[in-house]
PLY file of the C-alpha trace (Angstrom):
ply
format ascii 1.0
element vertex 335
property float x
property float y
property float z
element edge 334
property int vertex1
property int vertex2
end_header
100.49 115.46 178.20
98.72 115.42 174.75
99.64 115.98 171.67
97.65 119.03 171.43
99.00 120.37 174.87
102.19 120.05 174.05
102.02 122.19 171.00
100.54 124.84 172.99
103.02 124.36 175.42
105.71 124.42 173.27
104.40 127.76 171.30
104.03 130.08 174.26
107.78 130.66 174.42
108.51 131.54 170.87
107.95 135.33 171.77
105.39 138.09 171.42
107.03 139.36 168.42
105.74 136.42 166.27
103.17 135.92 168.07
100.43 135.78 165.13
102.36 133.23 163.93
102.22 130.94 166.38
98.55 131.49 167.26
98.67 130.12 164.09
100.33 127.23 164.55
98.06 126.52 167.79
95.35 127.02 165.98
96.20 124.64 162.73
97.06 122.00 165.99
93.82 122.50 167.75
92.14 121.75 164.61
94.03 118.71 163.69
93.67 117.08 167.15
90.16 116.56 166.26
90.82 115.26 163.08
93.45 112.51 162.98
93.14 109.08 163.09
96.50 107.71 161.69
97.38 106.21 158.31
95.41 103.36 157.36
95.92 100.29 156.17
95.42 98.76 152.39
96.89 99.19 148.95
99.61 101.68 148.89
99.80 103.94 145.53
102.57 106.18 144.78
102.45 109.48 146.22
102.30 112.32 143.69
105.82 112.79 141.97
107.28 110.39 144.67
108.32 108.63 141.29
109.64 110.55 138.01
107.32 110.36 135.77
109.42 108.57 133.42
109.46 105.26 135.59
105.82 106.08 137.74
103.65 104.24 135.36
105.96 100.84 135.21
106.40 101.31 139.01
102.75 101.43 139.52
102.15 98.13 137.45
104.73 96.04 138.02
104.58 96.96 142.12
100.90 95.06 142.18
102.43 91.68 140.68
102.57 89.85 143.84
100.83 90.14 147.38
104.02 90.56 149.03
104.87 93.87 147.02
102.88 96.77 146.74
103.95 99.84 144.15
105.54 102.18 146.93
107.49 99.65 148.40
109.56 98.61 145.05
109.84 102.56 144.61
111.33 102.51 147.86
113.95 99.51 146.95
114.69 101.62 143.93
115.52 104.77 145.63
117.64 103.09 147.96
119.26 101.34 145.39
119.98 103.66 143.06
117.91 107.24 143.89
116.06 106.31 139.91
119.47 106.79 138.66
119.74 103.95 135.52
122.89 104.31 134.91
124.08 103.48 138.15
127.08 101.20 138.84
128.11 100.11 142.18
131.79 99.05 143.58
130.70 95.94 143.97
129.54 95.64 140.21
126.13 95.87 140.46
124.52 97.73 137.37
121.64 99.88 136.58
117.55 101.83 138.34
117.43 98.14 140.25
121.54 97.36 141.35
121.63 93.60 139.73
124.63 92.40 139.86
125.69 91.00 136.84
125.15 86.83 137.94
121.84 87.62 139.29
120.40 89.31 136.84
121.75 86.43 134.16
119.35 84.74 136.17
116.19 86.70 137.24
116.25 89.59 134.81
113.45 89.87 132.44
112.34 91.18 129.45
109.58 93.72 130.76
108.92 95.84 127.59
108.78 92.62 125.30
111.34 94.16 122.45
113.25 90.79 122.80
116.12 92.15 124.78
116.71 92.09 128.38
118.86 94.95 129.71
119.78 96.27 132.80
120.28 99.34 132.05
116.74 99.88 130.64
114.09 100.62 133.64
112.02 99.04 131.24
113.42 95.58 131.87
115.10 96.29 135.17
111.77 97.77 137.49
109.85 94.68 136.05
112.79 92.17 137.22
112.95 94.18 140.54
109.67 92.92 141.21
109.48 89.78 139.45
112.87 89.32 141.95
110.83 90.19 144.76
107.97 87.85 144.51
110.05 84.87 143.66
112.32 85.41 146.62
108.12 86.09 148.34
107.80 82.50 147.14
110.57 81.06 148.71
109.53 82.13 151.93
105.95 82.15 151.80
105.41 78.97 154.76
107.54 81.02 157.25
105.92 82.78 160.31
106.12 86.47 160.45
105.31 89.02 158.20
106.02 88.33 154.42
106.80 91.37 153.00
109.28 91.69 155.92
110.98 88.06 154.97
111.13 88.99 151.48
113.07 91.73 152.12
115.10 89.75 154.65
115.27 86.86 151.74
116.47 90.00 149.31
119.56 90.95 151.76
120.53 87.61 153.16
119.08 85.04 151.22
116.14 82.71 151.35
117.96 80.09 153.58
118.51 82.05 156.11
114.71 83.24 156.46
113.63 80.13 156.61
116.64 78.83 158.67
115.27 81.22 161.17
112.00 81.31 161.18
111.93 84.46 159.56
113.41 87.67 159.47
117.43 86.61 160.63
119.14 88.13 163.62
121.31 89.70 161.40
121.99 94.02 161.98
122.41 94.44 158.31
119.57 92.64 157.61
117.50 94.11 159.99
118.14 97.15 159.54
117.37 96.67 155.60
114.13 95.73 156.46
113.01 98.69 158.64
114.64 100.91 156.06
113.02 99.50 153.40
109.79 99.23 155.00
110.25 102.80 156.51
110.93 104.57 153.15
107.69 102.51 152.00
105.82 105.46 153.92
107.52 108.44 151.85
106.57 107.15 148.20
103.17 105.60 149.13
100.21 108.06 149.23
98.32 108.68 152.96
94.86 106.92 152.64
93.95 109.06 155.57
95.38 111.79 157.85
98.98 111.32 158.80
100.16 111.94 162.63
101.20 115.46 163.69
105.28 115.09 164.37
106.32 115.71 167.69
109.25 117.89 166.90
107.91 120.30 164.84
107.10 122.51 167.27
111.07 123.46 168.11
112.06 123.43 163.97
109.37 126.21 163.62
111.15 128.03 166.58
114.57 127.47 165.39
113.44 128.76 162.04
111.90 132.05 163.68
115.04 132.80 165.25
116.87 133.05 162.04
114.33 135.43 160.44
116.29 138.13 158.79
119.46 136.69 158.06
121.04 137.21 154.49
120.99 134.03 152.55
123.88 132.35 151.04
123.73 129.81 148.32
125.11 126.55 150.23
124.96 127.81 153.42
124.25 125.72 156.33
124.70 128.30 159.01
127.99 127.78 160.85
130.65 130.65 161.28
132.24 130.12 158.15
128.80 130.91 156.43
128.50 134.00 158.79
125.50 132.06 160.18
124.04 132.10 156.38
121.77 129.42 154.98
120.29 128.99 151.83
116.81 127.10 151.64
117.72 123.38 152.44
120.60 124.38 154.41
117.66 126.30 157.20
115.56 123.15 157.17
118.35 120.94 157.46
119.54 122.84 160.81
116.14 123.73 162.35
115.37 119.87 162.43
118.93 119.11 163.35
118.11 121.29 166.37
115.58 118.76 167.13
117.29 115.62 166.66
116.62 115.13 163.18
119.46 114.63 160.56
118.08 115.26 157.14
119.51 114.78 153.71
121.64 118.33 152.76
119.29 119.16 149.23
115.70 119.77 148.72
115.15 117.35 146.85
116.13 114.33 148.93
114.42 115.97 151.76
110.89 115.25 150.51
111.54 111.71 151.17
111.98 112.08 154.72
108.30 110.92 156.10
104.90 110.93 154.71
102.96 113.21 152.43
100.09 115.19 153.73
97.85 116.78 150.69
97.70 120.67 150.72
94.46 121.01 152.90
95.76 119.19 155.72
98.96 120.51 156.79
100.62 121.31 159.54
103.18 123.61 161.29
105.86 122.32 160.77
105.64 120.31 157.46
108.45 120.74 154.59
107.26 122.21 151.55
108.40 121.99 148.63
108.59 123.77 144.95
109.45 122.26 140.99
109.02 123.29 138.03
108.03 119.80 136.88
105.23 119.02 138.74
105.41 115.09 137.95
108.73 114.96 139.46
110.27 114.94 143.17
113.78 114.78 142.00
113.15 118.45 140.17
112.57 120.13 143.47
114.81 122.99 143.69
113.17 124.93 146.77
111.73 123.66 150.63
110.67 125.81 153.68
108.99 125.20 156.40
105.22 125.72 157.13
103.73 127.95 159.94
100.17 128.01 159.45
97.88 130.22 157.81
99.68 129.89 154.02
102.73 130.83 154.65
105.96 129.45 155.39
109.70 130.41 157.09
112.01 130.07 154.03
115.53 131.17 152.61
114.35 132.81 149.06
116.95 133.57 146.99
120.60 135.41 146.88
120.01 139.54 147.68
116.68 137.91 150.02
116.94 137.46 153.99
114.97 134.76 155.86
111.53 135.85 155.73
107.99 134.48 155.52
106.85 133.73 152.17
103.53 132.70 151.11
102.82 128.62 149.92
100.44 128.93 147.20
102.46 129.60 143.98
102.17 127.94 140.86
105.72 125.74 141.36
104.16 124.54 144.42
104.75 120.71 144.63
103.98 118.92 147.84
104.86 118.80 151.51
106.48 116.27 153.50
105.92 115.29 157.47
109.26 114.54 158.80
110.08 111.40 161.01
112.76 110.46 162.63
112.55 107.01 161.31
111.80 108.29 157.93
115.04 110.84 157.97
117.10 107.81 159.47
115.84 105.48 156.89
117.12 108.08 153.97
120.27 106.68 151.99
123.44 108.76 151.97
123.98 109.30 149.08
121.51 108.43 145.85
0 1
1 2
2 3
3 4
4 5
5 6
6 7
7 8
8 9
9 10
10 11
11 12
12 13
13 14
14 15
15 16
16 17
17 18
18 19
19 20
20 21
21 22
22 23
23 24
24 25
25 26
26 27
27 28
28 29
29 30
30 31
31 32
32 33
33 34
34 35
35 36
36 37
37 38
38 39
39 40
40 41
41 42
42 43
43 44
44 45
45 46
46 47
47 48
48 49
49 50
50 51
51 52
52 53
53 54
54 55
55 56
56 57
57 58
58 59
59 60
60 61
61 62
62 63
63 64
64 65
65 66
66 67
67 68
68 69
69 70
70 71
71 72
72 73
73 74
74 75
75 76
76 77
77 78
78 79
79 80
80 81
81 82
82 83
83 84
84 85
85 86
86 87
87 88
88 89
89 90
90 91
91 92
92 93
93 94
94 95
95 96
96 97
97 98
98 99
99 100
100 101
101 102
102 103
103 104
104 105
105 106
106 107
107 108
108 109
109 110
110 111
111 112
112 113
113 114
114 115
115 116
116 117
117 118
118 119
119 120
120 121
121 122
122 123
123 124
124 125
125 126
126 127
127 128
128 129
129 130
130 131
131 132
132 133
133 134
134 135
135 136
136 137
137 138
138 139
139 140
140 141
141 142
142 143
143 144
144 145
145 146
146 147
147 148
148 149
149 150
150 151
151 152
152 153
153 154
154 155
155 156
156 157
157 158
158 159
159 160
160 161
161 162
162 163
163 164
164 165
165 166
166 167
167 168
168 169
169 170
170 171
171 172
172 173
173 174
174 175
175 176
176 177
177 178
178 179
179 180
180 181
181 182
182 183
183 184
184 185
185 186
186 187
187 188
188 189
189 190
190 191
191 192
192 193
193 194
194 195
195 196
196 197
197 198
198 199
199 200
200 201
201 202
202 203
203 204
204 205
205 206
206 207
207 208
208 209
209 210
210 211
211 212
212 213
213 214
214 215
215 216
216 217
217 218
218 219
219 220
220 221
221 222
222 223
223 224
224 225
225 226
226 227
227 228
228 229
229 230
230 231
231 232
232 233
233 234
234 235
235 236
236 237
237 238
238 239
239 240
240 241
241 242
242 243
243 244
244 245
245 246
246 247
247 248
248 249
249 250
250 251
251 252
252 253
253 254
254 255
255 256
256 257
257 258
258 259
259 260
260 261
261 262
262 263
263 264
264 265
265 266
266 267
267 268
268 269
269 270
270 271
271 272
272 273
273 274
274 275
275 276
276 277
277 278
278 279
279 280
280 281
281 282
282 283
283 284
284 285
285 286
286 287
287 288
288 289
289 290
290 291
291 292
292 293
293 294
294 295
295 296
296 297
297 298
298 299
299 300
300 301
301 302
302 303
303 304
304 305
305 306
306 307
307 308
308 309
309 310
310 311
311 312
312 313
313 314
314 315
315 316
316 317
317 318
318 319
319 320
320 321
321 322
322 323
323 324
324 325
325 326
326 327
327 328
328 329
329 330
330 331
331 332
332 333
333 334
């Protein structure tokens, strides 16, 4: 069955009483069946807001200094790192936007900014050694088979040696699962050079959403009988994907990092979307809901609201995010 079939499929049973919704959502499908291609290949730059502004412009730069790095993919190592938090400070000592631990970054930290000082606490000096880190590790292993970003990363986790002892990335579960994470993430901060795939599970989030239609919102709410089966906004997209499979992140804001980033014209049913009052700035989201089609979206408002279909187009509207599995799964825990 196709893509396209399955949505219709899958949108027949939602019931007559939302039915205009739904034809809809067929309709948005039917139209982007004839359209996709896939995301392309080539130089990944940032998505919009995927970085704070604060760090975007460094992040841009410094993520074109080697071949092996490209500027979504150190945004991605920082997130996971440290969600663009510079004061961070690990357990295990490790310090600052990048995580250096203090003997490694004696060693590979750099002044970026040039004011004579190199400090890990300034993303000035620690995004620049991120990716000066990168590309030397790039070096290391640039004579062994496979794909180099991939042993870079692999270098990054569990050392150079081991890459090369192995001919690349190392059979290693930590290691190999830093790399797809890494890698995976990559697609959330980078922005789609063309259209992005339809997900498959949208279809059942939209009809878990519909069900919930009319039910009183409650600020942290995620639904369960001690909320009275209240949700606030992030709460409802966190369970209508869970009903699909699909853990997400509990806040808005972490949510837009859970796939790729389709631009305004070409969404979907289906798609988070997502509202800030700083438009330069994913980690200012305070608001998602889920689109249906046609404008408008299934969202949880606002204390004294209900669960009710809202229109898209306001002017704290931000961006929208196609959720994967892979790119909820790839999501840190905590950032």
């Amino acid at each position: 069955m196709t893509v396209r079939k399955a949505w219709i499929v899958a949108t027949v049973v939602v019931g007559s009483a939302l039915a205009f919704v739904m034809l809809l959502v067929v309709g948005v499908y039917v139209v982007a069946g004839n359209l996709i291609n896939g995301v392309g290949g080539g130089a990944k730059a940032l998505a919009k807001g995927a970085v704070p502004a604060a760090y975007s412009a460094i992040v841009q730069k410094w993520g074109n200094m080697c071949p092996a790095i490209n500027p979504a993919l150190l945004a991605a190592q920082l997130y996971q790192e440290s969600g663009f938090n510079p004061n961070a400070k690990s357990a295990a000592a490790a310090e600052g936007i990048a995580q250096f631990i203090p003997g490694t970054w004696a060693t590979h930290g750099v002044d970026g900014n040039g004011d004579g000082v190199k400090n890990v606490w300034d993303p000035a000096d620690a995004i620049p050694s991120a990716a000066s880190y990168d590309c030397q590790l790039a070096s290391y292993v640039k004579d062994v088979p496979g794909n180099l970003t991939e042993n870079m990363l692999a270098s990054y986790n569990a050392g150079s040696y081991a890459v090369i002892k192995y001919g690349g990335v190392p059979p290693y579960k930590e290691t190999q699962n830093y790399v797809k994470t890494i890698t995976t993430l990559e697609d959330s901060f980078a922005a789609p050079v063309s259209r992005v795939d339809p997900s498959k599970q949208a279809a059942g989030a939209i009809y878990y959403a519909q069900k919930k239609l009319g039910t009183p919102y409650l600020w942290g709410g995620n639904g369960t009988a001690d909320d009275n089966g209240r949700f606030d906004c992030s709460g409802l997209t966190k369970a209508a994907y869970e009903s699909v499979g699909i853990t997400l992140p509990r806040v808005a804001n972490d949510q837009y990092n859970a796939g790729p980033h389709p631009k305004r014209e070409e969404l979907l049913p289906g798609d988070l979307v997502f509202f800030s009052t700083d438009p330069t700035d994913s980690r200012a989201i305070h608001h998602v809901g889920i689109y249906v089609g046609g404008g408008y979206m299934i969202d949880a408002p606002r204390t004294g609201a209900v669960i009710r279909f809202d229109p898209i187009d306001t002017s704290e509207y931000f961006g929208a995010t196609r959720v994967t599995e892979d790119g909820a799964k790839a999501l840190p825990t905590t950032v």
